[in-house]
C-alpha positions as CSV (number, residue, x, y, z in Angstrom):
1,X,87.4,26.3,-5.1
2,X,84.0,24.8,-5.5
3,X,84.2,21.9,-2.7
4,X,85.3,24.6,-0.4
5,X,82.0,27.1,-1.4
6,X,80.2,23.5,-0.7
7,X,81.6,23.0,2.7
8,X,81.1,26.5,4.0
9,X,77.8,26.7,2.9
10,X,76.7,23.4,4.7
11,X,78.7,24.7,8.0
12,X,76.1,27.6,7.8
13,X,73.4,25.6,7.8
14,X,74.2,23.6,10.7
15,X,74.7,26.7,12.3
16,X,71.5,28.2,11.7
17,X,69.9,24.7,12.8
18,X,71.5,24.5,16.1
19,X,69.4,26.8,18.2
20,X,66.3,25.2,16.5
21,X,67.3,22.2,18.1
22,X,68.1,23.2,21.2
23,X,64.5,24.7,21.4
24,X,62.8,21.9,20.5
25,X,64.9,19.7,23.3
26,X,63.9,21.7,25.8
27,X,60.6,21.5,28.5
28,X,58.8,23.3,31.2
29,X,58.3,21.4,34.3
30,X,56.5,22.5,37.8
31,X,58.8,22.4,40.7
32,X,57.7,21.8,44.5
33,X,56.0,25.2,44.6
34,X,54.0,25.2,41.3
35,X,56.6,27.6,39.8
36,X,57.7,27.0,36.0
37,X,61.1,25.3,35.8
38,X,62.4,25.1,31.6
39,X,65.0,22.5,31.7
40,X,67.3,22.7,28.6
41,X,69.0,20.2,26.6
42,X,72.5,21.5,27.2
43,X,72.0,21.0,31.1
44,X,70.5,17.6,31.1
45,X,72.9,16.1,28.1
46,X,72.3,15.5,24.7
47,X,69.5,13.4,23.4
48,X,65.6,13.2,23.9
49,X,64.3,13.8,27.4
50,X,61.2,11.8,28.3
51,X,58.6,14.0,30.2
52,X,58.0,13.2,33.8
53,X,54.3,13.4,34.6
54,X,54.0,14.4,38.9
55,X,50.7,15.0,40.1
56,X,49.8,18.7,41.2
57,X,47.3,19.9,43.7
58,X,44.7,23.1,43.6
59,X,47.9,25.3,45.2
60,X,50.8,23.5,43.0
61,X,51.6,21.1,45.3
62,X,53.3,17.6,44.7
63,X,50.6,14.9,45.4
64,X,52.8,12.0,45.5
65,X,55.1,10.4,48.5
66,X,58.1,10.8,47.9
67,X,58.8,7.7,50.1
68,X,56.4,5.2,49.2
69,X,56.3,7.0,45.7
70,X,52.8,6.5,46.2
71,X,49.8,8.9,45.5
72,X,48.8,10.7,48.3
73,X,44.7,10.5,49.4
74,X,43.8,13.2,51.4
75,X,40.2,13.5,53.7
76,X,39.8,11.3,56.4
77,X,41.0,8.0,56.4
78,X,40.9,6.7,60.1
79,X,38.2,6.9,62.7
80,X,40.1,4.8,65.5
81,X,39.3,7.6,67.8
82,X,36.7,9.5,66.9
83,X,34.0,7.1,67.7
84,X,32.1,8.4,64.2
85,X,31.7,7.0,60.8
86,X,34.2,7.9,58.0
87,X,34.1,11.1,55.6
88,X,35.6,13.2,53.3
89,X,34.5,16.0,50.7
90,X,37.8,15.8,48.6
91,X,38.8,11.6,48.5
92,X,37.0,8.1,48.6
93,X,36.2,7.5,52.0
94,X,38.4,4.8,54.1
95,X,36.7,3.2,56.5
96,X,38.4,0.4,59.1
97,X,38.7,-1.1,62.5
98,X,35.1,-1.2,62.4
99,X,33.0,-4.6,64.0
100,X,29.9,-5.8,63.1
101,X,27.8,-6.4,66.5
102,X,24.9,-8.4,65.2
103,X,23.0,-5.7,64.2
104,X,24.8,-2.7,63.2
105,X,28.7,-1.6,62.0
106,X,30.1,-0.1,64.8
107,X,33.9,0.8,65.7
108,X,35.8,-2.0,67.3
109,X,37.3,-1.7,71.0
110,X,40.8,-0.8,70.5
111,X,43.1,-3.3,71.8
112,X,40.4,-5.3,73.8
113,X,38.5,-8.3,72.7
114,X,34.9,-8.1,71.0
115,X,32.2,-10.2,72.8
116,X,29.7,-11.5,70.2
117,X,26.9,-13.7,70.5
118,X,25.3,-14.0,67.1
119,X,26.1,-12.7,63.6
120,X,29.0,-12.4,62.1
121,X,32.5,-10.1,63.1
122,X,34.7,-8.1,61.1
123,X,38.1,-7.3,62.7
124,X,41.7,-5.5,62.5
125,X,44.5,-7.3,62.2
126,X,45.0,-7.2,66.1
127,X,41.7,-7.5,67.3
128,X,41.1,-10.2,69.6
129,X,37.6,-12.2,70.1
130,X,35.6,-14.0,73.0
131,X,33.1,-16.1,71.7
132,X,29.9,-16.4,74.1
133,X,29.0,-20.0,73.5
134,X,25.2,-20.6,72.7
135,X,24.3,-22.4,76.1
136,X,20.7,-23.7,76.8
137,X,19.1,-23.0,80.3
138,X,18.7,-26.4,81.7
139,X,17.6,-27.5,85.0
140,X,17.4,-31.1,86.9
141,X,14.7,-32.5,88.9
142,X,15.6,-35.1,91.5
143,X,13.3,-37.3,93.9
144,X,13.6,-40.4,96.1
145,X,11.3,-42.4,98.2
146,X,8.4,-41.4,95.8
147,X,5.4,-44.2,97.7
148,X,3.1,-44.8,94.6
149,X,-0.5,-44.8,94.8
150,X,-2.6,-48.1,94.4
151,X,-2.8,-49.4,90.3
152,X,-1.0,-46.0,89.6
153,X,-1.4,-44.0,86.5
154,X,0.5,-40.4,86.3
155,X,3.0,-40.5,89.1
156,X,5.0,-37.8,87.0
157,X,3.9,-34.5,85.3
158,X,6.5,-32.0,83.6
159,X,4.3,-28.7,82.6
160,X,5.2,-25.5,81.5
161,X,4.0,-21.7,83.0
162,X,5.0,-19.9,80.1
163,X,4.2,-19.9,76.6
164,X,7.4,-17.6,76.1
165,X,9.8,-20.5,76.6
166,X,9.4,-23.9,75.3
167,X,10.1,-26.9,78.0
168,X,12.2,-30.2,76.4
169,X,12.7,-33.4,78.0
170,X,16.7,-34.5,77.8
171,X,16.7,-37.2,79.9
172,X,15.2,-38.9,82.6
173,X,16.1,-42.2,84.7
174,X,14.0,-44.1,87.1
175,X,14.2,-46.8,89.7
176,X,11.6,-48.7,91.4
177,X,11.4,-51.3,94.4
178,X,8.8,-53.7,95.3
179,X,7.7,-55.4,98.5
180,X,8.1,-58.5,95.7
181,X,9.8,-58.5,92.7
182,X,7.6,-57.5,90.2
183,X,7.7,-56.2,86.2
184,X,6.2,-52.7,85.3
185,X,5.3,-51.1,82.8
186,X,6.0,-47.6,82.6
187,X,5.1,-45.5,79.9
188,X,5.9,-42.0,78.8
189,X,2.7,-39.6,77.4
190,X,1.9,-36.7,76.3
191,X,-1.2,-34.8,76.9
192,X,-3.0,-32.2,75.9
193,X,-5.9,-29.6,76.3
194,X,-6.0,-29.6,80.3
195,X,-3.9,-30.9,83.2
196,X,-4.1,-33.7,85.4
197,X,-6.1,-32.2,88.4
198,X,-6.4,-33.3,91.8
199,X,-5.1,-36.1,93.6
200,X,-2.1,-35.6,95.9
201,X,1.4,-34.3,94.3
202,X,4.4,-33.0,95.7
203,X,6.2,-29.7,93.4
204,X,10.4,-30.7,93.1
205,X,12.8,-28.2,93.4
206,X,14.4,-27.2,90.1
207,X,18.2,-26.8,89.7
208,X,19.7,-24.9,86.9
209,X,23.2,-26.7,86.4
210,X,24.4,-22.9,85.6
211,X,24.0,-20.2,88.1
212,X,24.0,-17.3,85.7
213,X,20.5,-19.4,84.2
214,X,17.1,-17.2,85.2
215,X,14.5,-19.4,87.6
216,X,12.9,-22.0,85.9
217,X,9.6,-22.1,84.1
218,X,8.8,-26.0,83.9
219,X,7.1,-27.6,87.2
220,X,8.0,-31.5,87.8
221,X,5.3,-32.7,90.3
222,X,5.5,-36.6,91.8
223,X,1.9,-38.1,92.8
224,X,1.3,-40.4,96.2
225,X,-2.3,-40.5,95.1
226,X,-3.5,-40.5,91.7
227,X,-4.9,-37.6,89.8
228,X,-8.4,-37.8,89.6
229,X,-8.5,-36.5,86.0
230,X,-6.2,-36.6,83.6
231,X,-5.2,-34.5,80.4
232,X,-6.5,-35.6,77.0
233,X,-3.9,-38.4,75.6
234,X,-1.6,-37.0,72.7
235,X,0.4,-40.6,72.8
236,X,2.7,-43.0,74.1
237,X,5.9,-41.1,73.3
238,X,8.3,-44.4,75.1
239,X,7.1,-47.5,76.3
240,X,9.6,-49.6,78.6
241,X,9.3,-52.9,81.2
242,X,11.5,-52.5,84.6
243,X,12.3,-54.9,86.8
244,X,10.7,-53.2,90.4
245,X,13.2,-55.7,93.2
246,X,13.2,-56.3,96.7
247,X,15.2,-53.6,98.7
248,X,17.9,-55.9,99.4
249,X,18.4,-56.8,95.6
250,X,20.1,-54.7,93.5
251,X,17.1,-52.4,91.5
252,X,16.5,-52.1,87.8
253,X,17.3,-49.2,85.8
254,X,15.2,-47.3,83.5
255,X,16.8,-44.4,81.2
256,X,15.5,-42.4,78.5
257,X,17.6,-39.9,77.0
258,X,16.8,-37.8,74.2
259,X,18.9,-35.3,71.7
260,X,21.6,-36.0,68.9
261,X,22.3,-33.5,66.4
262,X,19.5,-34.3,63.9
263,X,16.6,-35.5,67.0
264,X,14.1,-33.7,68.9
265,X,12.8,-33.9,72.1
266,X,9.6,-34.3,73.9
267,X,8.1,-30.3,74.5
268,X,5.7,-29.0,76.5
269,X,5.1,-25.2,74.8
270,X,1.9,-24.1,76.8
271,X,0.5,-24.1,80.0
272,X,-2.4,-26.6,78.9
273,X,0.5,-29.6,77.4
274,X,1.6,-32.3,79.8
275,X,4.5,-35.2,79.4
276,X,3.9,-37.7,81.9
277,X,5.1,-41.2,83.2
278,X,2.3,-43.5,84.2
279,X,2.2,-46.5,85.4
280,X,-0.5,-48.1,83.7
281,X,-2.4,-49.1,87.0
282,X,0.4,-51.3,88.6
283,X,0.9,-51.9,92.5
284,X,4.6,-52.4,93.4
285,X,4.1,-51.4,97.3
286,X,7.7,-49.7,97.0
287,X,9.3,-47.0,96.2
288,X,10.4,-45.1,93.2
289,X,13.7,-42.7,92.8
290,X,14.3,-40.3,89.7
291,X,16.2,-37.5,88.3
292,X,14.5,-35.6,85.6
293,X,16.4,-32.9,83.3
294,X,15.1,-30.1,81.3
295,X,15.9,-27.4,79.2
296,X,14.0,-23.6,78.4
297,X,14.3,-21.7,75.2
């Protein structure tokens, strides 16, 4: 009689404990709309339900993709056609398929390539480039049949008209010929201060190896007669000995080239600065043919 008092007593117990448990199993969730949703313990099964935490907007709505199961940034995250910079009031702003032109961000041409020519370039995925390569303006100066003057001195003069543009000698070949076969010396100077002035010179025609290069700034003259004052001497920048031969032999070459990556050339950067080739007073009774070239920046 006792064990049976026990057993009903503990099967009201339980009882009474059931709807506490069922209480404390279930939870309040917000569906799709904001609304409330209590999901209880019988419906989802027996045992402890984790809560599932889903981000909620202003108005209840789900913030997340339910595709990429991502969270979802709202404001302004593309400017590929508005030509503007990025903004938002309500997210981070998300700025892309922007370039930089050398000076400024600024939004890329869509689908066409950027043309840059200094700086640095961000770009899209897609976005193509065309690199303007960093040419210098150069120019050649070519003459033939030159007839220098008795015990010659300057029978060459590169100047400059511009101090906006700075005038470097590349390279520059000469041959001579003599009524007899004859050594010269010819030496390359640079002056200073003032100009070689008078005496009787011929201006050659300068030829930009590019046509898209502006008109050049740097005057090549050749002398016949010698100048009758010369600019104040700077230095010997090259000294060399040619052979001047008879026309009939085959004539000696001079060439002087300048450049290499860590080498500078011979510059002329004002009006008053001179590079010259003289002839240190020689008398060949020929003729003299040359090609001078130049560059401006």
């Amino acid at each position: 009689m006792t064990k049976r008092l026990i057993a009903l007593a503990l099967a009201g117990v339980l009882a009474l404990a059931a709807p506490c448990a069922q209480a404390a199993d279930n939870m309040t969730v917000k569906d799709g709309s904001g609304s409330n949703v209590t999901l209880r313990s019988k419906d989802v099964g027996a045992g402890v339900q984790a809560p599932v935490h889903v981000p909620m907007d202003s108005a209840g709505g789900d913030m997340t993709d339910t595709t990429l199961h991502a969270l979802k940034v709202a404001g302004t995250t593309s400017n590929a056609s508005s030509g503007v910079a990025t903004s938002s009031t309500n997210a981070p702003v998300v700025s892309f398929n922007y370039c930089w032109n050398g000076a400024t961000w600024d939004q890329c041409a869509s689908g066409s390539a950027v043309t840059v020519t200094s700086g640095t370039i961000s770009l899209t995925a897609n976005q193509g480039v065309t690199e303007t390569p960093n040419v210098t303006a150069t120019y050649t100066y070519s003459f033939s049949g030159l007839v220098l003057a008795a015990s010659a001195t300057d029978f060459l003069t590169i100047t400059n008209t511009t101090a906006s543009k700075v005038t470097r000698l590349q390279r520059l070949t000469l041959t001579c010929t003599a009524a007899s076969a004859a050594q010269m010396t010819v030496t390359l100077v640079k002056r200073s201060t003032a100009l070689d002035s008078g005496g009787t010179s011929a201006t050659l025609t300068a030829v930009p190896v590019d046509s898209a290069f502006s008109a050049a700034q740097s005057i090549v003259k050749t002398y016949t007669a010698n100048p009758a004052s010369l600019g104040t001497l700077v230095g010997n920048a090259r000294q060399e000995i040619i052979l001047a031969q008879v026309t009939t032999a085959q004539p000696d070459r001079l060439m002087i080239s300048f450049g290499g990556q860590s080498a500078s050339q011979p510059a002329v950067r004002s009006a008053t600065e001179t590079i010259a080739l003289n002839a240190g007073g020689a008398t060949t009774g020929g003729t003299c043919s040359g090609t001078v070239e130049l560059t401006e920046l």
